[in-house]
N, C-alpha and C positions, 0 to 999 in steps of 0.2 A: 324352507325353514332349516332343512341342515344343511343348507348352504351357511346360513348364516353365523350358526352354530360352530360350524370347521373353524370361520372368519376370525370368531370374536373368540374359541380355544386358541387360537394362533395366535393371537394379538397379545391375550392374555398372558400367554405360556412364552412367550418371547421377553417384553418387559417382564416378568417374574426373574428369569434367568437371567435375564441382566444385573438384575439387584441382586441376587443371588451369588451371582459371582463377582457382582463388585464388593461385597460382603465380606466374599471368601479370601479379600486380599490382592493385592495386587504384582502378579507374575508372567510373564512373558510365555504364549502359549508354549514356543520349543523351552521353556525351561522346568517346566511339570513336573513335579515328582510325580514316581509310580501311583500312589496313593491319589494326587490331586487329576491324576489322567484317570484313574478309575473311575473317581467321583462322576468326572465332564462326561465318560461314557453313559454313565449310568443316567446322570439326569435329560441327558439326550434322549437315549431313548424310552424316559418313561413319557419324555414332553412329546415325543412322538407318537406314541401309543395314547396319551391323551386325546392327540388331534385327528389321529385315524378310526378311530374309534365314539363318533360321536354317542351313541346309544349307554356308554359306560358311561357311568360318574366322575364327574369329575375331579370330584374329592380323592377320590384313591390316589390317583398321582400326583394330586397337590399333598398329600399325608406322606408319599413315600420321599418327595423333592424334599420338602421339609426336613423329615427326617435324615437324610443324607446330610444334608445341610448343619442340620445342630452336630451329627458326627464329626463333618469336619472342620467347625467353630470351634469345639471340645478337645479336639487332636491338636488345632493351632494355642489355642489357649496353651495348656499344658505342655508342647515342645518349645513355649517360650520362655517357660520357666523349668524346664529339663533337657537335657541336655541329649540323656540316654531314653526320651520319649521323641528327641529329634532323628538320632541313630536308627530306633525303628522305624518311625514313622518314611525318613527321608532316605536312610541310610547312610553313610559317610565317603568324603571323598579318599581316592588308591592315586598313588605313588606309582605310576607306571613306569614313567623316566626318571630316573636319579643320578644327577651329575652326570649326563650325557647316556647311561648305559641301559637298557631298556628291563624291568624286571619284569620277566617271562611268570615267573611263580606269581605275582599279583595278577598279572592279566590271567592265568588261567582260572584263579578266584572269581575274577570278575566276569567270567565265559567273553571274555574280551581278547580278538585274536587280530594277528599283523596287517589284516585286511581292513578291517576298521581303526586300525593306528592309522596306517596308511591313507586313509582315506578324511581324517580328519588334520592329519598333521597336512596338508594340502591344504585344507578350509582354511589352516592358519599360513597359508604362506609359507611352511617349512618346506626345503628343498632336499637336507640332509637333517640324518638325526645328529652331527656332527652340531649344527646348530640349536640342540637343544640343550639346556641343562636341566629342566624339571617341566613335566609331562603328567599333569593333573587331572583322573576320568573324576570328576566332577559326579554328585548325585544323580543330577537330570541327566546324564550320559555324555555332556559334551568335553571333550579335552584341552582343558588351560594350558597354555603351552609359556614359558618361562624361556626366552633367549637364553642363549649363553653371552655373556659378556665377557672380552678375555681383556679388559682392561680391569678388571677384578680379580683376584682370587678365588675361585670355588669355593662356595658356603651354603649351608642349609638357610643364613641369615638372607641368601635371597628371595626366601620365601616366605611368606608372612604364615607362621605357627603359631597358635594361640599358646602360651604357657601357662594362662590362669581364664576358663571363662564359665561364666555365671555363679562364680564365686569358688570355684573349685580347680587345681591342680591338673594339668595334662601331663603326667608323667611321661609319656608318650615322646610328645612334643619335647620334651627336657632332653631324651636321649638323643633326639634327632640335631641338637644344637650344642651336644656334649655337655650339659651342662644338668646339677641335682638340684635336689627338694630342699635341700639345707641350703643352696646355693642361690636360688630364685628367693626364698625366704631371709636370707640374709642383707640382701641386694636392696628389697621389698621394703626393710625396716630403715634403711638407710637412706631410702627416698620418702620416710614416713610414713608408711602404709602398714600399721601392724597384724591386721586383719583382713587375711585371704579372703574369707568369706562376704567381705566389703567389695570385693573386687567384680569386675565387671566382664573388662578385658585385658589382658594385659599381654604386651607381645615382646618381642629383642628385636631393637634397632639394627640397622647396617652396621652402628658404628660401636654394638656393645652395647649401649645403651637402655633402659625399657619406657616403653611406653605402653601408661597405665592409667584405665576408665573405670571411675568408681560407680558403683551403681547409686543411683540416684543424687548421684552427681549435683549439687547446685550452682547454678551462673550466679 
């Protein structure tokens, strides 16, 4: 009988997790955030301790899975309409390479040292940092790496910086492109968009230019 019992928690607790985490959205295991790798921990081993444990209830770990679950339904809900619930939640991506030169004080922010440069600018095929222009640690941990192109000119505009998103201002982003708040807003109105807060995404072109996503946008 608790043969059969192991059988049919297993069975159960497997398609459970399935749906579960087809639920919870759809992300490439290595690209996790912190938060979404605790979750998988956690509901692993309550579904384990479900199945090894036939004589328990097996309500409890269907109550705790659940629970986990509406947490990180509620987490996604909300970092999709904030921005600084996404920063917690996910954290933001660091500037490690900037215009070929490696910033030392962001990697030590990040407890991110030459060893792990090293070993990911490899993944990407870089043989010198000479071929880098911008060197991106990514949320999930991994490093977007940006050629240099030297049929270019060196620009921040190689990299794609939100100047306006989910309706609000990256002043941030403005500085890193040389460019102000009066300056983006002026631009803004000239392309007919009077209202920031209508804005979705909005970024600068290679060529100067912006390009701009309104929220709820209709075809």
């Amino acid at each position: 009988m608790e043969l059969y019992t192991i059988i049919f928690r297993t069975l159960f607790i497997y398609f459970l997790i399935i749906v579960v985490f087809r639920m919870m959205g759809k992300r490439e295991i290595g690209k996790l955030s912190v938060i979404d790798f605790v979750v998988s921990i956690m509901i692993a081993e309550l579904a384990v301790i479900s199945i090894e444990d036939p004589e328990a209830p097996m309500i409890n770990s269907l109550i705790s899975i659940l629970v986990l679950f509406g947490i990180q339904l509620i987490l996604a809900v909300i970092s999709l309409k904030s921005r600084k619930m996404r920063e917690i939640v996910d954290g933001k991506p660091s500037i490690i390479i900037k215009e070929g030169k490696v910033d030392e004080e962001e990697m030590r922010k990040q407890r991110y040292n030459f060893d792990d440069l090293l070993t990911q600018l490899r993944e990407n095929n870089i043989r010198s940092l000479n071929e880098v222009e911008f060197g991106v640690l990514e949320t999930t941990g991994k490093l977007s790496v940006i050629r240099r192109d030297d049929d270019f000119e060196r620009s921040p505009l190689q990299m794609i910086l939100p100047l306006v998103l989910d309706g609000k201002m990256i002043e941030d982003n403005l500085q890193k492109v040389d460019k102000t708040a009066f300056w983006l807003r002026q631009e803004l109105k000239k392309a007919g968009f009077k209202e920031i807060k209508n804005i979705s995404f909005c970024t600068l072109n290679a060529d100067g230019s912006l390009y701009v996503d309104e929220k709820n946008e209709k075809k």
